[in-house]
C-alpha positions, 0 to 999 in steps of 0.5 A: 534460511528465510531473511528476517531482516526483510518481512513480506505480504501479500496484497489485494483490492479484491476485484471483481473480474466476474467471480461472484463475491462470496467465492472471491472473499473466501477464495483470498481467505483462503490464499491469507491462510496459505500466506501464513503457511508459507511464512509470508509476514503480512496480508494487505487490504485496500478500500475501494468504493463503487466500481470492479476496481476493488470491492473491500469498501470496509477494510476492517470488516473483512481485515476481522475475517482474516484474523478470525481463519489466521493466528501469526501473520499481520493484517494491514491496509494500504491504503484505508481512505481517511475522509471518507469516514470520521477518524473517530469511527476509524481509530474506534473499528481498528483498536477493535480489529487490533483487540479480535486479531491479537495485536496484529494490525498494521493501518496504512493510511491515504486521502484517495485520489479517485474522482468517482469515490469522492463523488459516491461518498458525497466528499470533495477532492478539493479539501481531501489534504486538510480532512486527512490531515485533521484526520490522521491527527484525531486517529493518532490523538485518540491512540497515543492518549487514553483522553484526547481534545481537538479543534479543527476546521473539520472536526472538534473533540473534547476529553474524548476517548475510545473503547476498545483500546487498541492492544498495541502501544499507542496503537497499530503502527501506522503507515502514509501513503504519499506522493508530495512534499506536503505529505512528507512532512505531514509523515515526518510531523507524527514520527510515521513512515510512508507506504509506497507503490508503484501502480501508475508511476515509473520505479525511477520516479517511486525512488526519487519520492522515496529519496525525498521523503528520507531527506525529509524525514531526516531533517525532521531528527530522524534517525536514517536507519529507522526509515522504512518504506513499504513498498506494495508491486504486482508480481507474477512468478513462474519458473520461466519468464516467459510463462510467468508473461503468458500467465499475467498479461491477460489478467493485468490487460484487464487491471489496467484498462480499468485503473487508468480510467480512475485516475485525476484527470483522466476523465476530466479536471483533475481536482486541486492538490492531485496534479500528480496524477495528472500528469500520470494521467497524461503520460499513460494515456496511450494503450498500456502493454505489459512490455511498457510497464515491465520498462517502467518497472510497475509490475515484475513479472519474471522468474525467481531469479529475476525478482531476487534481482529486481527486491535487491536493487530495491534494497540497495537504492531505496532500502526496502525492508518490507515488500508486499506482492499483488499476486491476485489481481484482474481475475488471474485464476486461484490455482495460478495465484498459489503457484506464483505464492508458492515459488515466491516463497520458496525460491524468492524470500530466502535468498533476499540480502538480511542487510539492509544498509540505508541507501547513501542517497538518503544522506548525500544531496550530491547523489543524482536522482535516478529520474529527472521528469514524471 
């Protein structure tokens, strides 16, 4: 029988690997459609601007298509790029998507961190923090009210409102993405949770961040319990591992090659406040092999059993209670995207833990980390 104490997605950037875009829009659509079918709960966007890496610059445009060819599941971003457009325009585009879709919008939310965007979209890195702050503030501000005033450093509002309202109650739950204290306890500030993913940092580092910002969270008066972190991962099922590697290791050659040359500091100075990526940066400047990311723990590529394996350690050390797999990515063919969507579905979900207890590290200082060093 399916958990329904754990929900799961699906993920994409839409790359363009040389599919034409109008096929890989409407190929993805179509996975969307058979996520639905299979019972998967969410479908997830992310916003990328002026490079292969990613091609939805306007996630809410295309978040309105899936809502338009799907009727149950829920449609999120992880992540929509704050300062990259006034949070007014945002809070106005996703009450809209909310309204078309039913109320099945989920906004996962960030600062960006890629250099070439900030320089396509004329915006500094260097104040990205205090923007998506201010941001988030306004978007939140403009939900929770039916008339909201502001006055910032970067923006300034007076009795302003938004039509459409969005039909969920005070709004799409709204999701963080975060790698610093900072972060946290912006999260913790408006009652909010932090959407994780482990692209280009080690699992034992991503679970240090999830145990510090649980602490975090809690010493803000949340209740443990309620904390929940999605966690986004690419994933590549077949029935054994090694044909699930023969697949993936082309395609995530391909995501690879491209992604670490995005990164702050990879290219040059890594602007203020992105000293993270830095350092991640500097710790994958070698070649990168899917071996090495299968030792890090960013990708599972493997067979049923294995992944029911590595979702229930992450249950247990970090209480993942949504899990968003990114089974389209560097061009792997559709007919191989559908397969792995398919096994996942049918011999991965229902045999993941309905329970899932908060991980005692989130309670207990005492507890060792599971990593000490980037």
């Amino acid at each position: 029988m399916r958990s329904e104490a754990v929900r799961f997605g699906i993920f994409t950037t839409l790359e363009d690997a040389g599919l034409a875009h109008d096929a890989g829009y409407e190929e993805f659509l179509d996975q969307a459609v058979l996520a639905e079918e299979l019972g998967y709960d969410s479908v997830w966007l992310a916003e990328h601007h002026g490079s292969a890496y990613g091609t939805i610059p306007r996630p809410s445009i295309f978040a309105t298509a899936v809502a338009m060819r799907t009727s149950r599941i829920r449609i999120g971003t992880l992540v929509t790029i704050l300062p990259f457009c006034n949070p007014v325009r945002t809070a106005e585009d996703w009450a809209m998507v909310d309204v078309l879709s039913g109320g099945r919008v989920d906004l996962g939310v960030g600062r960006g961190y890629q250099p070439s965007e900030f320089a396509l979209m004329g915006a500094d890195p260097t104040f990205s923090r205090e923007v998506f702050s201010e941001g988030l503030e306004v978007l939140l501000g403009l939900w929770r009210n039916e008339s909201f005033s502001f006055t910032g450093k970067h923006f300034t509002l007076r009795d302003a409102q938004v039509f459409p309202r969005p039909i969920q109650s005070g709004g799409p739950p709204v999701w963080v993405g975060a790698l610093s204290p900072e972060g946290f306890a912006v999260v913790a500030k408006h009652g909010l949770n932090l959407a994780m993913q482990p692209t280009m940092m080690p699992m034992p580092v991503l679970k240090d961040a999830a145990v510090e910002a649980a602490r975090t969270l809690i010493d803000h008066g949340r209740r443990p319990e309620s904390i929940d972190f999605p966690l986004q991962m690419m994933v590549h099922i077949a029935p054994t591992k090694a044909k699930a590697r023969e697949i993936a290791h082309e395609p995530i050659n391909w995501f690879f090659d491209r992604v670490l040359t995005k990164v702050p500091g990879a290219q040059g100075p890594a602007a203020a406040s992105y000293e993270f990526y830095k350092q991640v940066a500097d710790q994958m400047s070698g070649a990168v092999s899917l071996a090495s990311l299968e030792e890090a723990g960013i990708v599972m590529v493997c067979d049923p059993d294995q992944a029911i394996e590595t979702l229930t350690q992450l249950q247990t050390d970090i209480g993942t209670k949504q899990f968003s797999a990114w089974m389209r990515f560097g061009g792997l063919a559709d007919e191989h995207v559908r397969n792995s969507m398919k096994l996942f579905a049918a011999e991965v979900m229902p045999h993941i833990p309905t329970d899932s207890p908060t991980p005692a590290a989130f309670t207990n200082s005492e507890i060792e980390p599971f990593t000490t060093s980037v």
